[in-house]
C-alpha positions, -999 to 999 in steps of 0.1 A, spaced: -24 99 -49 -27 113 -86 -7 147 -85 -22 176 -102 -22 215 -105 -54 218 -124 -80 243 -116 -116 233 -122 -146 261 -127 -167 236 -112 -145 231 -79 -166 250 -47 -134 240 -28 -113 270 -32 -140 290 -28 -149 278 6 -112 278 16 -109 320 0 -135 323 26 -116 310 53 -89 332 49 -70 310 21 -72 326 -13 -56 309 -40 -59 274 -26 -50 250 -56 -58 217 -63 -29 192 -62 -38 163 -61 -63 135 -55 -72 96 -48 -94 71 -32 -88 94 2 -103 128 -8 -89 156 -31 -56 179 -16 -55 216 -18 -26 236 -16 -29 269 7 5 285 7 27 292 39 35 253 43 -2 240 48 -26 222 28 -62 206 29 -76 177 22 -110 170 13 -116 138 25 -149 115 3 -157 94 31 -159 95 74 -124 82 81 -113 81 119 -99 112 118 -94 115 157 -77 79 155 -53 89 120 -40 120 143 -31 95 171 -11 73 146 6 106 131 16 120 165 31 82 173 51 87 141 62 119 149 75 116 181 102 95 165 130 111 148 127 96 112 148 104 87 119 114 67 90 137 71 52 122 79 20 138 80 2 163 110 -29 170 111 -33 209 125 -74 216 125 -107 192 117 -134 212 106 -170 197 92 -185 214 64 -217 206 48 -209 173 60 -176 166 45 -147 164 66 -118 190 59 -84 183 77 -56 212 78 -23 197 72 14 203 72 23 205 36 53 177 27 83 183 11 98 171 -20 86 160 -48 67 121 -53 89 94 -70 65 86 -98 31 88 -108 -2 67 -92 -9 57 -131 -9 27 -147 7 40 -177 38 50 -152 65 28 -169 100 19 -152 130 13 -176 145 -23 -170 173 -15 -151 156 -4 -113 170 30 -105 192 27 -76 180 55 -59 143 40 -56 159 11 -42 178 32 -18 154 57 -10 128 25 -4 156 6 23 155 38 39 116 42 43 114 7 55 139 10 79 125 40 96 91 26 102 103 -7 112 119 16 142 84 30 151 67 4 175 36 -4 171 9 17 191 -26 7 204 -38 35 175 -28 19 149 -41 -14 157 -73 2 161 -76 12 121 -92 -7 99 -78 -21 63 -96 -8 35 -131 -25 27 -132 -46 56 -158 -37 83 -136 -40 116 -101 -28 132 -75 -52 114 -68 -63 154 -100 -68 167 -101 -101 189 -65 -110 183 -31 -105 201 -13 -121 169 -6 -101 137 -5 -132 120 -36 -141 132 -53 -112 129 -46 -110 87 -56 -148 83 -93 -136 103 -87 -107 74 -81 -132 46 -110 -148 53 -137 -120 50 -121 -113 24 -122 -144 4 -158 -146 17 -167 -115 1 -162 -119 -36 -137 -150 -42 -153 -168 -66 -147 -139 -90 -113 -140 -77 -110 -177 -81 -125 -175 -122 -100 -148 -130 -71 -169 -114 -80 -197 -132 -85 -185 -164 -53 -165 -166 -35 -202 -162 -4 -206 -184 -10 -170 -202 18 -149 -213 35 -133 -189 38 -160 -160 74 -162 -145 94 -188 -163 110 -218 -145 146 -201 -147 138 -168 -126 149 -169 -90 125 -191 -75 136 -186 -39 117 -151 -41 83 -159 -50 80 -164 -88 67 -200 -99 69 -212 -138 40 -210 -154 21 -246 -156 -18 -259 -146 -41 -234 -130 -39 -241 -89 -69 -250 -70 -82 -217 -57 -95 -232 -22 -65 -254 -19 -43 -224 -24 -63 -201 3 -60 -230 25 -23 -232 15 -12 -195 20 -32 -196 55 -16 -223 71 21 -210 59 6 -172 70 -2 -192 105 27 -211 116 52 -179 112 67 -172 142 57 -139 162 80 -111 158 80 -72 164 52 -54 158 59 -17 141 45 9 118 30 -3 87 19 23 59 5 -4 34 9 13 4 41 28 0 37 30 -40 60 59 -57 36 91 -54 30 84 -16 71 89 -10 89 123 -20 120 127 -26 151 155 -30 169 164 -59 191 142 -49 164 113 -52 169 113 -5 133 105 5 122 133 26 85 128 34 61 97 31 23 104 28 -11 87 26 -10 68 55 -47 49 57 -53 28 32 -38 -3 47 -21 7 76 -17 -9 111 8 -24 133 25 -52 125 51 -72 112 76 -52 88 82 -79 68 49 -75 58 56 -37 43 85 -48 26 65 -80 8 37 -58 -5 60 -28 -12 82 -52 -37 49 -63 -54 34 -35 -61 62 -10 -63 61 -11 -106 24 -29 -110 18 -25 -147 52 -18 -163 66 -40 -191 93 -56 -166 72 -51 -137 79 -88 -126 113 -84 -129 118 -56 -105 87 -74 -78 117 -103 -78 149 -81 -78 132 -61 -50 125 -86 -30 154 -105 -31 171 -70 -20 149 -66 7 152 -102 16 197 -96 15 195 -62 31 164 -63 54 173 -96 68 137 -109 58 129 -148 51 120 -151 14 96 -175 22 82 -151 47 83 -125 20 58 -146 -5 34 -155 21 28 -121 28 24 -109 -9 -1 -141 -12 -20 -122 16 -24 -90 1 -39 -101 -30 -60 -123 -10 -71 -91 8 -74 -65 -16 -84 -75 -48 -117 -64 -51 -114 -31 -33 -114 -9 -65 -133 -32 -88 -139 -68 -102 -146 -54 -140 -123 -70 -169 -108 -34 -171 -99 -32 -133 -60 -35 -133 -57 -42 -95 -84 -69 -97 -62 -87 -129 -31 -79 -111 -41 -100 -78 -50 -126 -96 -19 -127 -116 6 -122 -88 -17 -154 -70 -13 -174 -102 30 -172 -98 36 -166 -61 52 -201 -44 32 -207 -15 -3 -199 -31 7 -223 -63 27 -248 -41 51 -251 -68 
């Protein structure tokens, strides 16, 4: 979520909520989910653009509240309808988000030990929180289903995923793949390839590489299933002064129950997406994850294979949409999608 304190004379928003007993409410922040207002006395709202499950999303926060975390997560307090849009009254979260949602949000070289600490510690806690009939019920972003529909498998479930997905708009996907073939910034053959990073050489086949990341996405074995947030980029945790995670936000975009090896794959990729050593710190990340999360590396890349697969086109398919180029450019190096 794009943070922000800016008031807008066009906004009707904190007029409505002055009504409602909340003078003052400010504008804080806003992304694919709705806009957030802040109301003073720990609470906020959120102006949600769409018809989201809200009934179902307060099921999955009350699942993740009733264990202790060492972090805070969101509640939900009131639903209230107006003029069609849905308004949800919310705890306000403490801290203060670990970076931007930008793409001009730029890491030094060296990854800042506290991210990668205050990241162990977030995957850790939701890896403790089992996976509840509520979450399997939500569905992924731009799919038309729940992620679990018709499946007692998680891997399972994300290969039916994968495949509306592909189904949807992959020959796009499969030009863009192919034309970025052997263009700067590929991985060269020296980085660590037992993490995911191929050398740059001749473009893969796109089908043969869907059919490659399926089968490997197939025959992993079954393990627990637990919380998955599914986008744990640096606005959507806070952190103390101290750089402690204290709250995690945003839940909804892609989250479900499953495998946590999963939200330790995608949370290495796109962790630093656009940043000048941005495929440096996707490798050192998950090779820590992989040492200190006890995570198969091999594991690790077919599961950041998968995401691209499945989310590549949700924001755009333009030649200016970063998330489209950067799905296609994390396909055209990972291992298992390249077979190198």
């Amino acid at each position: 979520m794009e943070i922000s304190q800016e008031a807008r004379a066009d906004d009707p928003w904190p007029g409505y909520f002055a009504g409602r007993g909340h003078p003052g409410a400010l504008r804080i922040g806003s992304g694919a989910e709705g806009v957030v207002y802040r109301l003073g006395l720990g609470r906020v709202a959120k102006v949600w653009a769409g018809r989201p499950p809200i009934e179902l999303t307060r099921r999955v926060y009350a699942d993740l509240a009733r264990r202790r975390l060492p972090f805070a997560t969101p509640e939900i307090f009131e639903v209230v309808e107006h003029e069609g849009v849905l308004v949800t009254y919310e705890r306000e979260l403490p801290g203060a988000p670990m970076g931007r949602d930008h793409p001009e949000e730029e890491f030094g070289r060296e990854l800042p030990a506290h991210h990668a600490d205050a990241l162990l510690t977030v995957l850790r806690g939701l890896a403790s929180v089992p996976g509840t009939d509520a979450m399997r019920r939500l569905t992924f972003q731009g799919d038309d289903r729940p992620l679990w529909q018709g499946h007692d498998r998680f891997q399972d479930a994300l290969a039916a995923l994968v495949g509306r997905a592909v189904a949807r708009n992959g020959d796009a996907l499969a030009a863009l793949v192919e034309r970025t073939a052997g263009r700067p910034g590929a991985a060269p053959a020296a980085r660590v390839r037992d993490y995911g990073a191929a050398p740059a050489s001749r473009a893969p086949d796109f089908g043969a590489g869907v059919k490659r990341t399926l089968d490997a996405l197939r025959s992993l074995p079954t393990g627990p299933v637990t919380a998955i947030h599914g986008d744990l980029v640096p606005p959507n945790i806070h952190v103390d002064a101290a750089g402690r995670p204290v709250a995690v936000l945003d839940f909804g975009f892609c989250t479900t129950a499953g495998d946590p090896a999963f939200e330790a794959a995608v949370t290495a990729a796109f962790w630093d997406m656009y940043g000048p050593y941005a495929e440096e710190h996707a490798t050192e990340l998950t090779r820590l994850f992989a040492d200190r999360l006890g995570h198969p590396p091999e594991t690790l890349a077919v599961y950041q294979a998968v995401y691209a697969l499945i989310s590549y086109d949700l924001f755009g398919m333009g030649a200016d949409d970063g998330h489209f180029r950067w799905c296609a450019a994390l396909l055209r190096r990972n291992l298992v999608f390249t077979a190198s």
